[in-house]
C-alpha positions as a printed NumPy array, in Angstrom:
array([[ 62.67 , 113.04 , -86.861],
       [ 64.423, 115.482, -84.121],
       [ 62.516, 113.386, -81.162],
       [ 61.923, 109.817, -80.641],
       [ 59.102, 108.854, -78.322],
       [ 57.491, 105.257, -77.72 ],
       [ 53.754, 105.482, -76.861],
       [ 52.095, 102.218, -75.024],
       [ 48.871, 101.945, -76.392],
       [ 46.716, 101.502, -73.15 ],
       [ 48.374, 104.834, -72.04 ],
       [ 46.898, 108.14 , -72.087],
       [ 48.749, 111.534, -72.916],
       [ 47.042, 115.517, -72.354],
       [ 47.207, 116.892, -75.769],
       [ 49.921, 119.403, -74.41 ],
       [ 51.993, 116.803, -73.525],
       [ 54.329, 116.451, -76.92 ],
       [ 54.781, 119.993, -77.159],
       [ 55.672, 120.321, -73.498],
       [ 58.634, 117.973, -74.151],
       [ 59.665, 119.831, -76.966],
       [ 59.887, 122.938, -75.291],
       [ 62.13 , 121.486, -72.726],
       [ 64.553, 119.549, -75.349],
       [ 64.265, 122.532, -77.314],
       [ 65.585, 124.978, -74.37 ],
       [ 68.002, 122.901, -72.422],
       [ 70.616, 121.472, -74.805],
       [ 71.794, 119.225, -72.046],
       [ 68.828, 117.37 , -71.562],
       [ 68.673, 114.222, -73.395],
       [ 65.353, 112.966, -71.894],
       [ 62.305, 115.083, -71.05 ],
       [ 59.63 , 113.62 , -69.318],
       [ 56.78 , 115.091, -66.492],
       [ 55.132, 114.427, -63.359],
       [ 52.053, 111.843, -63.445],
       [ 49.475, 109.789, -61.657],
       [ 49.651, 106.448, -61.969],
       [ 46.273, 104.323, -62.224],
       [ 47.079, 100.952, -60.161],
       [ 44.763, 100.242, -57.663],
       [ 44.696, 104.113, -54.995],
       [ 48.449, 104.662, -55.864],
       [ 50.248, 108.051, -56.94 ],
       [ 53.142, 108.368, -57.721],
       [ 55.342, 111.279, -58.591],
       [ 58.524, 112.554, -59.35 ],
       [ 60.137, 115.966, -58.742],
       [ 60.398, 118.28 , -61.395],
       [ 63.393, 120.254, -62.869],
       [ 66.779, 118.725, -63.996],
       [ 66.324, 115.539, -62.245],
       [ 69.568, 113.122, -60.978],
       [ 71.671, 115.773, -60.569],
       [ 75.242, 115.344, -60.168],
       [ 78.32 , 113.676, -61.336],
       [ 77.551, 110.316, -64.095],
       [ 78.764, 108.688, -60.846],
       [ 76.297, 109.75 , -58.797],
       [ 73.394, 109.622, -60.966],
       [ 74.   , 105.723, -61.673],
       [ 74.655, 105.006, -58.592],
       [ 71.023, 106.884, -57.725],
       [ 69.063, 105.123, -60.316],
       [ 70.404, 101.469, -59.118],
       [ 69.995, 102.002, -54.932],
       [ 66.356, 104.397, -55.477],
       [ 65.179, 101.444, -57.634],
       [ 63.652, 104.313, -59.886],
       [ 60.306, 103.785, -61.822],
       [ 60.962, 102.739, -65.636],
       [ 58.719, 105.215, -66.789],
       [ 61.047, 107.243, -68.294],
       [ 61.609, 105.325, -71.326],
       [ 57.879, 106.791, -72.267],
       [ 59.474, 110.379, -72.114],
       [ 60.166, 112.147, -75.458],
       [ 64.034, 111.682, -76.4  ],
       [ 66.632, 112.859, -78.849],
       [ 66.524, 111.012, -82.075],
       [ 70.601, 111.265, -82.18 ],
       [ 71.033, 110.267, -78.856],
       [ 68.745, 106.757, -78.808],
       [ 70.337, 106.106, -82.333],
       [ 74.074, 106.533, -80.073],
       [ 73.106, 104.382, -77.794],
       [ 71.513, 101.827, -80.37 ],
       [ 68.065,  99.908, -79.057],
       [ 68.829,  97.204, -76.464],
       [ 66.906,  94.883, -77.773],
       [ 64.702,  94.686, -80.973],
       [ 60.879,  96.127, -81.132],
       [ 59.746,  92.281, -81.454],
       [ 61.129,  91.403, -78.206],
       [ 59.778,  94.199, -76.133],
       [ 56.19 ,  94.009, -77.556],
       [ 56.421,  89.977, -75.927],
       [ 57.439,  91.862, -72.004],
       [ 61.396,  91.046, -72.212],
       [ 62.293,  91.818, -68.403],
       [ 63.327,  95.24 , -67.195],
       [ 63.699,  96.653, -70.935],
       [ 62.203,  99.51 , -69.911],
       [ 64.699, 100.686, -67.621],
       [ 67.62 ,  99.797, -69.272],
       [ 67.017, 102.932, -72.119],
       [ 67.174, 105.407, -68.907],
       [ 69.763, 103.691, -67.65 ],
       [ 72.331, 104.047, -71.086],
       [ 70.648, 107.637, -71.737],
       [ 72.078, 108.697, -67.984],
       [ 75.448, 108.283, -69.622],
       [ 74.726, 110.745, -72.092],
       [ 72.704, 113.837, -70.723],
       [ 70.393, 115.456, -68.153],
       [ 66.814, 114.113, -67.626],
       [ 64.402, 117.25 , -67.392],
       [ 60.336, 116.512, -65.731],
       [ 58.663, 118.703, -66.557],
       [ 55.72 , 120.213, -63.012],
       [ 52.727, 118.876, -64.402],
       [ 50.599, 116.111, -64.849],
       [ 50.715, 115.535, -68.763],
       [ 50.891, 111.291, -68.943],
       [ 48.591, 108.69 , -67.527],
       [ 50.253, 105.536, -66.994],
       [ 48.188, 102.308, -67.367],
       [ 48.979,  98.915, -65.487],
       [ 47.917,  95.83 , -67.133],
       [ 47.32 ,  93.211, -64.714],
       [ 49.652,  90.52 , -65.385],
       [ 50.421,  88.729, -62.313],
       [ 51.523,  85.412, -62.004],
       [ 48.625,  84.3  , -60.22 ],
       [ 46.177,  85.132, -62.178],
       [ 47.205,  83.239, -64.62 ],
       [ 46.654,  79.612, -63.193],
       [ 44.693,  77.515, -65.492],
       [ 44.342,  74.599, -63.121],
       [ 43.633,  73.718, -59.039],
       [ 45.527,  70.565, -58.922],
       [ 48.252,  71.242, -56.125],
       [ 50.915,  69.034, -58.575],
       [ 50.313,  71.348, -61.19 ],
       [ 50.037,  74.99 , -59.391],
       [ 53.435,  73.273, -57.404],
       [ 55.059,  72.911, -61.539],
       [ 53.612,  76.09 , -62.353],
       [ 55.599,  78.371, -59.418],
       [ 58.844,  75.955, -59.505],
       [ 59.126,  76.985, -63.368],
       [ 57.979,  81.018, -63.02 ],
       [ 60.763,  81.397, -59.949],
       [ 63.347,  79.594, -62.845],
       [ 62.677,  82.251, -65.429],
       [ 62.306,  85.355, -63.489],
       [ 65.662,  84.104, -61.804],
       [ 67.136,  84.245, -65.289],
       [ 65.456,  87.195, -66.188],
       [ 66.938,  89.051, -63.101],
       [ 70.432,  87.71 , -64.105],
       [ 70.216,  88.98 , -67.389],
       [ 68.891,  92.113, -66.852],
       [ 71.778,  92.845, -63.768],
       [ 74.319,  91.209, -67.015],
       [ 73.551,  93.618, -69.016],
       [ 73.548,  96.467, -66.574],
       [ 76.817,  95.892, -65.377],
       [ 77.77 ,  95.528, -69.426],
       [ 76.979,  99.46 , -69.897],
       [ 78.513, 100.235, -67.108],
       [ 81.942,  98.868, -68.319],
       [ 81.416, 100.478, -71.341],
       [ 81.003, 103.662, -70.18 ],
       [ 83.769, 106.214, -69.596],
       [ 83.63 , 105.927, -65.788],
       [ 86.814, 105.49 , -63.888],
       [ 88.111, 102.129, -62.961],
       [ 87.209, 101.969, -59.534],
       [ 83.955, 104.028, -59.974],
       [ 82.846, 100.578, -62.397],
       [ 83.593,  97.923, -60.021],
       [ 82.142,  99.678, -57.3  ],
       [ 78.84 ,  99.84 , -59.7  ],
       [ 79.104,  96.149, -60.344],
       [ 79.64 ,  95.511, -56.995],
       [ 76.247,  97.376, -56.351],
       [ 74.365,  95.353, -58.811],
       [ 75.766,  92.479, -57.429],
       [ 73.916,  93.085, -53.921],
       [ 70.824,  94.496, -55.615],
       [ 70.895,  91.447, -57.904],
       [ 71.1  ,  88.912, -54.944],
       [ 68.89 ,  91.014, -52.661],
       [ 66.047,  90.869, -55.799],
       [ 66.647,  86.719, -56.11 ],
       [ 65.11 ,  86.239, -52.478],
       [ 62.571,  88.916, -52.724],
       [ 61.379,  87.   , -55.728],
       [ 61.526,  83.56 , -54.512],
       [ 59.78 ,  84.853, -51.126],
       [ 56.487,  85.93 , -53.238],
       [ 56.313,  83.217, -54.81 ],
       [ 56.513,  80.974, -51.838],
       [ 54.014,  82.781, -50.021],
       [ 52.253,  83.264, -53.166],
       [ 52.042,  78.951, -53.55 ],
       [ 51.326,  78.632, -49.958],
       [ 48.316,  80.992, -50.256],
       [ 47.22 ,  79.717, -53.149],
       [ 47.082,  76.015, -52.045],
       [ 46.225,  75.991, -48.327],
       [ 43.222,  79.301, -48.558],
       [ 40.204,  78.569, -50.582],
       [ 38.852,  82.184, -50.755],
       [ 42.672,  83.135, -52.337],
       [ 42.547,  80.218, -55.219],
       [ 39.042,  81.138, -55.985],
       [ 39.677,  84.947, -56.346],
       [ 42.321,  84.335, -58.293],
       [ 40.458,  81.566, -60.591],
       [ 38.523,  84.821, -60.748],
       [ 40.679,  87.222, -61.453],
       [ 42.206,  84.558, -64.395],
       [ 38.403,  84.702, -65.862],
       [ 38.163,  88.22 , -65.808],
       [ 41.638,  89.285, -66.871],
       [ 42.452,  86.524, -69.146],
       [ 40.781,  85.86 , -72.521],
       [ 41.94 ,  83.11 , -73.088],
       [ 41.74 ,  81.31 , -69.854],
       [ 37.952,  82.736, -70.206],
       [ 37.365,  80.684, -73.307],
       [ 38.983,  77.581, -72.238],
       [ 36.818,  77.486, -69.387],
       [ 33.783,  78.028, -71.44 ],
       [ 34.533,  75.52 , -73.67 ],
       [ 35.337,  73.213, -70.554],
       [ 31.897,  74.009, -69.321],
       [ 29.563,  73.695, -72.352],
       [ 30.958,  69.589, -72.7  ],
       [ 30.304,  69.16 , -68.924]])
């Protein structure tokens, strides 16, 4: 087809919403990406972007934006050209982003800035859905040892996560037609941000451990919160229950 779009299933879209897009990609042959303004459903926060040709500017200057704004990957739910996203080839494969690889959502915005104008369009056509998938509620046992494993192994792969995701950043950046000393100034960007995201991380999760060991109302909202949220924690513990 003309358009490519990829639809999360525990989103919600108006019905006017595909032929909104279309009307945009349609009139404005410099847009690459067209996308709107929405509410987003996570706990009593909205959030909202302005509408019109959106990171305007030099290539430069709209990388530059989308790395120190730490812009929302939302856009990768916007309706794009077909050409274009065939271009710029998938990052990674369909398999891999159905099992949450890290930050694969905002690498497609980020290779599509290279190639054309992001358009949002003033109104509220897409209702984004968060599914609950913190760490924490995800414990399956109380025994300090194990919570202690548990964090010490998370903070490992989210710090190679973060690493790749910055890697492969600062790989599209070299290959795209930027000057010299535009790139390494880039690089040296993600560098910071890359570094500056490494202790944010390992400060949740520290505080996140502490909580969760030394306050009894925390671990048991959280045991909750796993019940609740988690099938199959919800199972094991049923099973776990019905032999006590």
């Amino acid at each position: 087809g003309e358009y490519f779009m990829w639809a999360a299933h525990d989103d919600l879209w108006e019905p006017t919403y595909i032929s909104e897009m279309v009307k945009v990609l349609d009139n404005n042959k410099s847009v690459v990406l067209a996308f709107c303004i929405k509410d987003d459903h996570f706990i009593e926060r909205g959030c909202y972007y302005p509408a019109g040709i959106f990171l305007k500017g030099t290539i430069f200057k709209k990388a530059l934006t989308f790395l120190t704004k730490s812009l929302h990957p939302i856009y990768v739910y916007g309706l794009i050209r077909t050409p274009v996203i065939k271009k710029i080839g998938w990052p990674i494969s369909f398999k891999k982003l159905n099992r949450g690889t890290y930050a694969s959502d905002a690498l497609i915005p980020f290779r599509l800035i290279f190639k054309g104008d992001f358009y949002v369009v003033d109104k509220v056509l897409f209702h984004h859905r968060y599914m609950r998938k913190y760490t924490d509620i995800y414990m399956k046992s109380q025994k300090k040892l194990d919570i202690m494993r548990f964090f010490i192994l998370n903070v490992l792969k989210l710090f190679l996560n973060i690493h790749e995701y910055f890697a492969k950043i600062r790989k599209i950046i070299f290959e795209s037609d930027l000057k010299s000393h535009q790139k390494y100034f880039l690089v040296c960007v993600t560098l910071v941000l890359e570094f500056k995201l490494f202790i944010e991380t390992l400060y949740h999760y520290f505080i996140s451990f502490l909580k969760f060991v030394y306050n009894k109302n925390y671990r048991k909202e959280c045991c909750e919160s796993a019940v609740r949220y988690n099938p199959e924690f919800r199972e094991k513990r049923g099973k776990k229950k019905k032999y006590q």
